[in-house]
N, C-alpha and C positions, 0 to 999 in steps of 0.2 A: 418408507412409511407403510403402517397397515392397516390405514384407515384411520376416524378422529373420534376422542372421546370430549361430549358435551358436559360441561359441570354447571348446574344451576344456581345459580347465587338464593342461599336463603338468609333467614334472620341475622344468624350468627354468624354469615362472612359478608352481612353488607358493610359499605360506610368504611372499607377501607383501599390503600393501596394495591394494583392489581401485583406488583413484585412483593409484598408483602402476603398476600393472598397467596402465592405460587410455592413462596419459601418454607410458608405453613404446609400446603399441600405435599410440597416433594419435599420433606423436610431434610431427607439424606443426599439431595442434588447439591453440587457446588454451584458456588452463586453464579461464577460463567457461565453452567447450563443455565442455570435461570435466566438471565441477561439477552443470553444469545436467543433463547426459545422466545422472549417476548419480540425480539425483533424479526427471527423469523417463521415461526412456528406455534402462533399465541394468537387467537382473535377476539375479541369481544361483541357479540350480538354480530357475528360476521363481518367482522370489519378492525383493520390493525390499530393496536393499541399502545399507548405511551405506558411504562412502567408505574409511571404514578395515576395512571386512572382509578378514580376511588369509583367501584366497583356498588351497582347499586340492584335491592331486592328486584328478584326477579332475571336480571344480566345473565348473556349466558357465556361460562368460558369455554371456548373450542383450543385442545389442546391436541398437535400433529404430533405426538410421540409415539413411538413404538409402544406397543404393552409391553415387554417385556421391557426396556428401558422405565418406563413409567411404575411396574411392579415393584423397581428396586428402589427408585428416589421415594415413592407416594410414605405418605406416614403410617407407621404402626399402628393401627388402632387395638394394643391390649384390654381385656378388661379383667382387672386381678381384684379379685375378693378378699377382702379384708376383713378381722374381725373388728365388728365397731366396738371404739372405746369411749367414742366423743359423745359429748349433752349438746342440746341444742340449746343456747341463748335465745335467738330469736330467728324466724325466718318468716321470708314471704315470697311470692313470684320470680322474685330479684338477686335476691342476694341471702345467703345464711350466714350466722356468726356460730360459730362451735366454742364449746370449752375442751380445749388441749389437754390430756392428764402428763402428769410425771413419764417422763422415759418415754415420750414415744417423739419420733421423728415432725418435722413440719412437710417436708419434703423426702424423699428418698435419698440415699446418697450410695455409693460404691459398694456397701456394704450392708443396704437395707434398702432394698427393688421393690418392695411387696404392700407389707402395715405399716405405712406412715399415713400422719392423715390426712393428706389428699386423697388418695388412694383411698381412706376409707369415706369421706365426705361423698368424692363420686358415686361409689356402690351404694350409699345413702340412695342417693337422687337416681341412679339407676330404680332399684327398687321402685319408689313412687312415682317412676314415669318423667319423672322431672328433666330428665337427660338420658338421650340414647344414642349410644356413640355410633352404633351401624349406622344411624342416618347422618352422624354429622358428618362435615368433611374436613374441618380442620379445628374445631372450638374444642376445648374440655374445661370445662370447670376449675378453677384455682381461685388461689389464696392469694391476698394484697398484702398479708402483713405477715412476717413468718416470727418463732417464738423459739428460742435454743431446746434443746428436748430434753434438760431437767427445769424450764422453766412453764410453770402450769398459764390456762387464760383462754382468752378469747380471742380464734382468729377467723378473719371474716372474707369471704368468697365470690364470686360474684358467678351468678348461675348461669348468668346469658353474657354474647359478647358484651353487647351494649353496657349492661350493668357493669361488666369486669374493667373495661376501659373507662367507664364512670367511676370508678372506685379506685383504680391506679391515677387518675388524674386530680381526685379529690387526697389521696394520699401525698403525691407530690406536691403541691400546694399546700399540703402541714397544717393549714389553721382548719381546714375542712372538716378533717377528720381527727378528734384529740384524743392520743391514748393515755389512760394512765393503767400505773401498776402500783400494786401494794408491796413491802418487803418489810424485812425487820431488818436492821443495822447493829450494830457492833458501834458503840460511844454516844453521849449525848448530844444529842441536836435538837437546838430551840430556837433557829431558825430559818427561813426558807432559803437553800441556795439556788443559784443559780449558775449552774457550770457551764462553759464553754472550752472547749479542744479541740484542736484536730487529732485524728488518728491515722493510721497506719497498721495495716493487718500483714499479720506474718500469717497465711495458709496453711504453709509446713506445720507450724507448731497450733493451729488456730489460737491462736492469740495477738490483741493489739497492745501497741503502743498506743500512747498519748503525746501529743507535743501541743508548748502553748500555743493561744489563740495567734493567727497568723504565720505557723508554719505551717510546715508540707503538711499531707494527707486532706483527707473527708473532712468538713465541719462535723463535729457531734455538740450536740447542746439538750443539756436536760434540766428539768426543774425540780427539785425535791422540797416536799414539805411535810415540817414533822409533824404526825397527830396524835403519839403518847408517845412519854418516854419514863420508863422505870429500870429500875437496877443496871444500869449501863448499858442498855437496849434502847431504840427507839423503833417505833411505828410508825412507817415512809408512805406518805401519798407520793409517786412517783410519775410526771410527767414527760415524754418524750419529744422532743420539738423534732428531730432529725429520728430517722431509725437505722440504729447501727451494730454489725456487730456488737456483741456483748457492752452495749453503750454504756446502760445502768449499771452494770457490774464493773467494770472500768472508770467510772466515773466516780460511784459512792467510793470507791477502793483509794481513787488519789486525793477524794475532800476527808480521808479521814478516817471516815466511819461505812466500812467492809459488809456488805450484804454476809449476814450468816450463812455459816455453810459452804459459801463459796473456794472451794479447791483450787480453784486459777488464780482468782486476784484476791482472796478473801486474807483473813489473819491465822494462820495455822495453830497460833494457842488458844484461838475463840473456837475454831473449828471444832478443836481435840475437846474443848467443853462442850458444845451443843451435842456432838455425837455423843457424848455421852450420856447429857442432862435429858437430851430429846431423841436419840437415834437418828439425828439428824446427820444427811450424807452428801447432800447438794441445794446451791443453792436456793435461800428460800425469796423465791421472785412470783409474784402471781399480776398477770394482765388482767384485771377485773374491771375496767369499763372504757367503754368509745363513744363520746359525745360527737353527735354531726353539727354540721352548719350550711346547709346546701343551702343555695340561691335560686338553682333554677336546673333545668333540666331531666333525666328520664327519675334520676332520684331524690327529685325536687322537698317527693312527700316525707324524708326523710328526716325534714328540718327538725332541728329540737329534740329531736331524739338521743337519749340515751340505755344502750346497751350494759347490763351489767353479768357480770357472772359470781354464783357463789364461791366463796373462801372452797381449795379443799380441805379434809378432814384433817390433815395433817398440819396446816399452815394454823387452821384453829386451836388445835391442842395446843402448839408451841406459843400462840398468841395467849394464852388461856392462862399457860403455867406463867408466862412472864407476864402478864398487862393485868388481870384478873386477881385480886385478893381481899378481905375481908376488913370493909371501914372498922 
């Protein structure tokens, strides 16, 4: 050993488990090292600790590792500048909702490290002081709901730990947080379904399967309801109860009536008309509101509140030429 490096627990890493806290920290340690280092080489406030000690403002962690062992597991902290493309819906101290445009990522993937909008949400809040990753030690900012990246909307982030754990547990719990989305459909619909599936993701292909309620896979359940319908189009208020994989698009696709534009699960002779009638190349899905329902807690004040975002330009012309004409 070469001596001991002290970590001060701040806002952002109180309130939770001390091996979760550690995993965060050395994110590139295998969990053995973590394990073994809390039993023997981990103190809290001077003094040995159980893996599940939830870790409180102020605590201090004494960790005996080498620096240069420590160098290699501790987390990256990049900070990659992104050109912003996202609108602000709404923000406050807590949490922000962005509008996502056409074509851009929710997250990074293999093939795009850089401008996805996480990436650019943060250099937001960098900017305004809102978050500074040199000081943090293991927090960054993210997203609770992600959106495929031709589908446009609102997604929503939480700026501090507290909030971020408050908004993934108001997410899992479904009635907390209601998304919907708008789309236009391919056939008449007059009236509200109510689908229920399980699914099954193929990764290789990204694409799911569906199977009836009661077999294998994930429950997916969405509610759809129409609110015009002209010349063999309708206009979907689209509700989410589960959030899945391409749920919406998989869903409208098996009740019938094909999200336009859709390439994957869509109708290829609707397709080959919209692209033409509208330059239309993918599908048309927009997440444009999140109604809360909080009870109690840090985002108590949030009750009642709903979040919405504007149509983009596109989704309107296409709404325009088909819903729009002269009594």
């Amino acid at each position: 050993m070469d001596g001991m490096i002290n970590i001060e627990i701040g806002k952002n890493e109180q309130d939770q488990r001390l091996d979760k806290f550690l995993r965060k920290y050395m994110e590139n340690a295998p969990l053995s090292f973590i394990y073994k280092a809390i039993r023997k080489d981990v103190k809290v406030n001077g003094k040995r600790a159980r893996e599940d000690t939830v870790l409180k403002l102020g605590d201090t962690v004494s960790l005996y590792v080498r620096k240069e062992t420590l160098a290699a597991f501790e987390k990256k902290r990049k900070i990659s500048h992104a050109r912003r493309q996202f609108h602000i819906a709404y923000e406050d101290e807590n949490i922000i909702a962005v509008e996502k445009p056409y074509g851009l990522l929710t997250h990074g993937d293999k093939h795009e490290k850089k401008n996805h909008l996480a990436n650019q949400v943060i250099d937001y809040l960098i900017e305004k002081d809102d978050y500074n990753p040199r000081l943090e030690k293991t927090f960054t900012p993210a997203p609770v709901n992600r959106l495929d990246r031709n589908t446009t909307g609102l997604v929503l982030f939480g700026k501090n730990a507290a909030s971020l754990r408050e908004l993934n547990r108001m997410i899992q719990e479904k009635d907390k947080i209601r998304k919907f989305y708008l789309t236009i459909v391919s056939g008449t619909v007059r009236e509200e379904l109510h689908l229920v599936d399980h699914m099954v993701k193929d990764s290789d292909k990204n694409r799911i399967t569906l199977t009836p309620e009661g077999g294998e896979g994930r429950v997916m359940e969405t509610i759809a309801r129409p609110v015009e319908t002209r010349g063999g189009y309708t206009l979907m208020e689209v509700e989410i109860i589960t959030g899945r994989t391409h749920q919406i698009r998989a869903h409208m696709a098996k009740a019938g009536c094909p999200v336009i534009g859709d390439v994957k699960y869509g109708d290829p002779r609707v397709n080959r008309r919209v692209r033409q009638q509208f330059g239309l190349n993918a599908q048309l899905l927009h997440a444009y509101c999140l109604r809360f329902a909080v009870s109690g807690g840090p985002l108590a004040y949030l009750d009642g509140r709903e979040i919405r975002a504007e149509l983009p330009e596109d989704f309107k012309r296409i709404k325009s030429a088909i819903f729009e004409h002269d009594e």
